[in-house]
N, C-alpha and C positions, 0 to 999 in steps of 0.2 A: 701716521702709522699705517702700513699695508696690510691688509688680511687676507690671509688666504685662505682659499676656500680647497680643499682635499674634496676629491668628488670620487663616487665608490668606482671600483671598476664595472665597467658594462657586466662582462664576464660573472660578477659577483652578486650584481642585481639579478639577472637569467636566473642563476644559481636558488637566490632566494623567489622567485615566482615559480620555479617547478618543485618546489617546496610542497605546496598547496598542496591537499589531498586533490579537489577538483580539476587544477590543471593538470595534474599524471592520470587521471578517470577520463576528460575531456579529449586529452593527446589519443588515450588507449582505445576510446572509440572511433573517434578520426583514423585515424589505423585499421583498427578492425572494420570499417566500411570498406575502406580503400584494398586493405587484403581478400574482404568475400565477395569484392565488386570483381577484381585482376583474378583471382585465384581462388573461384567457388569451391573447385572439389576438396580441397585443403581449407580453406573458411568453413567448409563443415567438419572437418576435423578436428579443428580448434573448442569443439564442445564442451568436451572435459574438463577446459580452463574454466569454463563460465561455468559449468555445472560443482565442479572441485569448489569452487568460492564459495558459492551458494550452500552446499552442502555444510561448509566451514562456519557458514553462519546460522546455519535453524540447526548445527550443533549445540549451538549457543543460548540461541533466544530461549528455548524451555527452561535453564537454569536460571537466568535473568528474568523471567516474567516471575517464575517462582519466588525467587529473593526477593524481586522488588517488591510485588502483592502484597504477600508476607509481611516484610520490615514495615510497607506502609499503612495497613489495615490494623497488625497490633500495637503498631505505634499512636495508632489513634487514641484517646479516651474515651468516646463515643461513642458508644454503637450504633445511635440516630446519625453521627453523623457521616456514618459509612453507607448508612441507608440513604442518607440526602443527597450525598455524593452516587452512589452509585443510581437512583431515579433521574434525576437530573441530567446524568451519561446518556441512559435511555432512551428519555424523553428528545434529549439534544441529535439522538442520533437517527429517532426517528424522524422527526424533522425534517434535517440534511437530506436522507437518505432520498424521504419522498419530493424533497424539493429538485434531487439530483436527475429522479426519474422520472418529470414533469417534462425538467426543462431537455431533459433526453430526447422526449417524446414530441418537443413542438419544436426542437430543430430538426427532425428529422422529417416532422411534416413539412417544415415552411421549406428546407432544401431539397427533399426528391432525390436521395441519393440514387434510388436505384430504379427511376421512372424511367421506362425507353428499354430498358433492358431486354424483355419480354423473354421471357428463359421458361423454355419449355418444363413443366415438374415432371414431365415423363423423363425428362434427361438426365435428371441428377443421381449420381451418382453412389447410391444408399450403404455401401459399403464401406466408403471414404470415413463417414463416424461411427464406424462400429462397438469404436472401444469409448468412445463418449456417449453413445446412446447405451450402451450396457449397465453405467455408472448412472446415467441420468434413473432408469429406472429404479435403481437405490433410493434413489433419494424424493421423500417425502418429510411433510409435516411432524410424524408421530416416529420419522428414521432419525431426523434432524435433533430430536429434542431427546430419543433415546441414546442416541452418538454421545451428546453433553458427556454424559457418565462413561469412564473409561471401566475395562474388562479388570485392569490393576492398573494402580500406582506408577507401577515401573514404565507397565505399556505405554501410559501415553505420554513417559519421558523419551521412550524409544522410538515411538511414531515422532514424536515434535511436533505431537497436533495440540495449538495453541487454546481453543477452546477447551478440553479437557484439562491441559496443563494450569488455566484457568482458575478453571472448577474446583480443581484439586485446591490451588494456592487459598485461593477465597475461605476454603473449609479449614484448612490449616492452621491459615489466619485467627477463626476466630477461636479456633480451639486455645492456639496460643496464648489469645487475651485473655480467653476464660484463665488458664493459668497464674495471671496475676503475676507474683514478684517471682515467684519459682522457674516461671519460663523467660525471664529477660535473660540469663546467658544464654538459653540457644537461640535467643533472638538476636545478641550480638554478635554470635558467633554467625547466623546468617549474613547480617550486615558485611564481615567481612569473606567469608563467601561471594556476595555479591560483587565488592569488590575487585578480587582477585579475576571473575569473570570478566567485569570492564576491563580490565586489565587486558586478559586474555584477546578482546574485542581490538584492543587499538593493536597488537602484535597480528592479526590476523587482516587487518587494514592496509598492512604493508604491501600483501599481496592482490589490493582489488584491480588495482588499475589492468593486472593479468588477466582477474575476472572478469572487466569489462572489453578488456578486447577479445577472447574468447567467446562470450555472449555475442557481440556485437560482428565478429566474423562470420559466428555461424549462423545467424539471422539471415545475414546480408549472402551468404554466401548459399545456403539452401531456398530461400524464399528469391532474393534477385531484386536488382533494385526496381528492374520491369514491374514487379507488380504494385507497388506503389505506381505508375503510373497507369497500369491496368486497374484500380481502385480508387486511382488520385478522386472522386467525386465523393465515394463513401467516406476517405481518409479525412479532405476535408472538411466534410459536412460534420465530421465524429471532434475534430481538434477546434471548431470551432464553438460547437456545443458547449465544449471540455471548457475550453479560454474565457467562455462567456461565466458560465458556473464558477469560473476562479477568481476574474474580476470581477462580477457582481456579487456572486450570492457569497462566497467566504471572504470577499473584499469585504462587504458588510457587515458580515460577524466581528470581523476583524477590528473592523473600527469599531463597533458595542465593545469591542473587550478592551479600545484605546489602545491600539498598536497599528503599524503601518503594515498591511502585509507585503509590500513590495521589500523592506528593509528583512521583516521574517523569510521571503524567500531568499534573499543574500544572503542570511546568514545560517541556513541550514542546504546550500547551492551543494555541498561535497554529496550530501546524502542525496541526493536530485541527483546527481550528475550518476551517481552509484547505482541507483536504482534503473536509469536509463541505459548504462549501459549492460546491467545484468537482467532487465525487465520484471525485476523479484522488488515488490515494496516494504519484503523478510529481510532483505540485504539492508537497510536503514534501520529497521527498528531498535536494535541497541541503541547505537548512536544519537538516533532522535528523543530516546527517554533522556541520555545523558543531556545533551542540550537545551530538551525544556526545562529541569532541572537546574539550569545553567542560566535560564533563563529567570527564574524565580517563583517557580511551580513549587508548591508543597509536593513532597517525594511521593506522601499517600497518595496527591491526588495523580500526578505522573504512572504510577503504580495501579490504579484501577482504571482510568481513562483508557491509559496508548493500549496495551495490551484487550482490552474489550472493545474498544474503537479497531482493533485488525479483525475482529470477530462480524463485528457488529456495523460497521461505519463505513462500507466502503463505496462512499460515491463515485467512486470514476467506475467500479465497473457496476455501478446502477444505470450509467448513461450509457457506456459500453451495453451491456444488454438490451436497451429501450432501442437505440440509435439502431444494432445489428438486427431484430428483429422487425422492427417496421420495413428498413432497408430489404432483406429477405421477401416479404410480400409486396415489396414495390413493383422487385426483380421478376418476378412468378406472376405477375399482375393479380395479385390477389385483394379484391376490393377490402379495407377494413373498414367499416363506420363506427361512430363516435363508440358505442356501447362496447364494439370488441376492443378498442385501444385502454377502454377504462378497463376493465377487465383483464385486461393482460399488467395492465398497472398496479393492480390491486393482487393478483397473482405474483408481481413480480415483488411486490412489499413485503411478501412474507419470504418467499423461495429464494431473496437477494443475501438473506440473514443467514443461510446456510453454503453463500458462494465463499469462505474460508474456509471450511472445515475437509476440504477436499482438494489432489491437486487439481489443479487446472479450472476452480472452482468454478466462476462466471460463466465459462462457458458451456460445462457441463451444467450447470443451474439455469443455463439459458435453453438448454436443448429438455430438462425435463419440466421447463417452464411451457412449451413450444408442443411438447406431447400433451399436456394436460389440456392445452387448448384446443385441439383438435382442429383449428383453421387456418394457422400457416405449417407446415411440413417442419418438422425437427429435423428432416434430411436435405432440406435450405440451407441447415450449415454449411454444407460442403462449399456452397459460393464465396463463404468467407474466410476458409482454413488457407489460403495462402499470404492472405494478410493482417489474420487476425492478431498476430507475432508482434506487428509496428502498434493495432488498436492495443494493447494489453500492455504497451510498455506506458502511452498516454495516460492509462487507467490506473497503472499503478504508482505513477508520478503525484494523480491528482489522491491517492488514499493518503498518503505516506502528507501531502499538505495539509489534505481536510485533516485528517488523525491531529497534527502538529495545531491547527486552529480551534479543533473541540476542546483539547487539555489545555489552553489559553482562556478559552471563553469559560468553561465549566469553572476551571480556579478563579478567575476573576467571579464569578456569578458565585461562588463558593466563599470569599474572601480569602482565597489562598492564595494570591499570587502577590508577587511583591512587586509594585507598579514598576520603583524606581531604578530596581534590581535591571529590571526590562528594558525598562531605557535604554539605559547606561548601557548594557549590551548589544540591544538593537543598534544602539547609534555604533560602538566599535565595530563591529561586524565581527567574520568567524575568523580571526587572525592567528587562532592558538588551536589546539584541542580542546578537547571536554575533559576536565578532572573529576570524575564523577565522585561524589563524597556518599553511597547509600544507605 
């Protein structure tokens, strides 16, 4: 008996690989290189698409941190054990953070990015951050921790500033619990709230690959791929740092918490691919809770982690900060010895914890990091404002993983995570979307 083998059409395979969220994110950036590369003045036009997306999504995220918080914290029995979980967050992120800004600090020495340069500080150009050093002066220790607290309710749904939106949820929460059985309807009624906003997430999805060429036009099309090679030392002393941090230091976590992070990043590769090409590590955050979730995270712990880990956690631009600022007094020949490098470390441990709460955050927490020190120029920024656009999309690739490996490790260290759940998923990879159940 003969068998025959029916084999699909070419055409029909194609069809199902541009399926893929990643591959239409991937193509749209390819694109938008090659549009802001042939066609700068229109590459910067294309703004609005990248900004329109963006915007689309931290419509979103303050509803979703809210539900999520919420349904996970009065869903607890606990209240020790919201406390254990959320010390634990803390603890894990301080950690990370200083280990992020160590290892900032001794690639920056051991490569020299910016030795030879020798840039006069008479030259630089102090007007260039005017509106960065305006905001840097805002911000301090006793600004940072009164910020926490929003002016109302509404405001800091209207801002969509995450930390406050936070604060709120947390207090919410426990009032909720306090409740007891009288408050489980509006706590179901939350749950599908929450819902309806995933929801709303994967309909607004449809349009990224827009947002990514957008983004990725007007980068390439304003900044010029010239300056990547006019920076190529700093760029790769900065991605190499970054690559070292991701395979060693959260490759390590990774394995404590018994996952492969190589298979973790396949299978969270859409949200990567999204975030590089809109340079916002805000444009993942839904999608990343639903997937850890997906993955076999306790929802509480999903719910306290991702959203305080965007606050609190963000080592790509701990090393972005360490790397640009030694770089800076390389360039100026400004001698630094052992005590000023500690100290700028130690400064930058606290002042890194307030790089979300503002836009443009890192950099701005870098330039009133820079003032307080008084020994390299906070008007040295200007050396790196035409490439700081490619460093901060590095930076926010590496939050959006570190985020994704603390709410692994924390649930596993928690006993929340479901080993086999993980697996099982790990090994399929991201074949489907996220059904979020919250």
């Amino acid at each position: 008996m003969t068998t025959i083998t029916i084999r699909e059409p070419r055409h029909s395979r194609l069809r199902g690989v541009f399926r893929h969220l990643y591959v239409q994110v991937l193509l749209a950036i390819a694109l938008g290189i090659l549009f802001g590369h042939f066609y700068p003045g229109l590459g910067e036009e294309m703004k609005p698409l990248g900004d329109t997306f963006i915007k689309l999504i931290k419509m979103l995220i303050a509803p979703i941190i809210f539900c999520t918080v919420v349904s996970g914290i009065a869903s607890m029995q606990s209240l020790k054990r919201i406390g254990r979980v959320g010390f634990k967050s803390l603890l894990y992120f301080e950690v990370l953070t200083t280990l992020a800004l160590v290892v900032g600090l001794i690639g920056v020495n051991l490569m020299q990015p910016g030795a030879g340069m020798h840039i006069n500080p008479a030259s630089l150009d102090v007007h260039a951050i005017d509106s960065y050093s305006k905001l840097a002066h805002e911000q301090s220790v006793v600004g940072f921790l009164t910020h926490i607290v929003p002016s109302t309710v509404l405001g800091a749904f209207a801002e969509g500033d995450i930390l406050q939106v936070l604060f709120i949820s947390i207090l919410f929460a426990f009032a909720l619990q306090m409740l007891g059985a009288a408050g489980k309807p509006l706590l179901h009624l939350i749950d599908l709230v929450a819902q309806a906003f995933f929801r709303m997430v994967r309909m607004v999805m449809y349009v990224s690959p827009l947002g990514a060429f957008g983004g990725m036009a007007f980068t390439v099309g304003k900044y010029g791929v010239g300056s990547l090679g006019a920076y190529g030392h700093l760029l790769i002393c900065y991605y190499v740092t970054a690559l070292f941090f991701v395979l060693v230091i959260l490759n390590l976590v990774a394995r404590l918490a018994g996952f492969s992070l190589w298979r973790f990043l396949k299978y969270i590769r859409d949200e990567l691919f999204l975030v590089l090409g809109t340079s916002s590590s805000e444009s993942a955050l839904p999608r990343l809770m639903g997937k850890l979730e997906r993955l076999g995270c306790e929802k509480s712990v999903v719910g306290l982690v991702v959203p305080s880990g965007y606050c609190f956690n963000l080592d790509g631009s701990c090393i972005n900060m360490t790397v640009l600022a030694i770089f800076i007094a390389q360039a100026l020949d400004i001698p630094l010895d052992l005590w000023h490098q500690v100290t700028l470390l130690l400064i930058l441990l606290l002042t890194s914890k307030g790089a979300a709460s503002i836009t443009g955050g890192a950099f701005i927490t870098l330039a009133a990091t820079l003032g307080s020190l008084d020994v390299i120029p906070a008007a040295g920024l200007v050396l790196v404002l035409g490439v700081y656009r490619f460093i901060s999309e590095g930076g926010a690739l590496i939050n959006v993983i570190g985020n994704g490996v603390a709410t692994l490790f924390i649930a596993k260290w928690e006993g929340a995570l479901d080993e086999e759940k993980l697996a099982a998923e790990l090994h399929k990879g991201c074949a489907r979307e996220p059904e979020v159940q919250p």
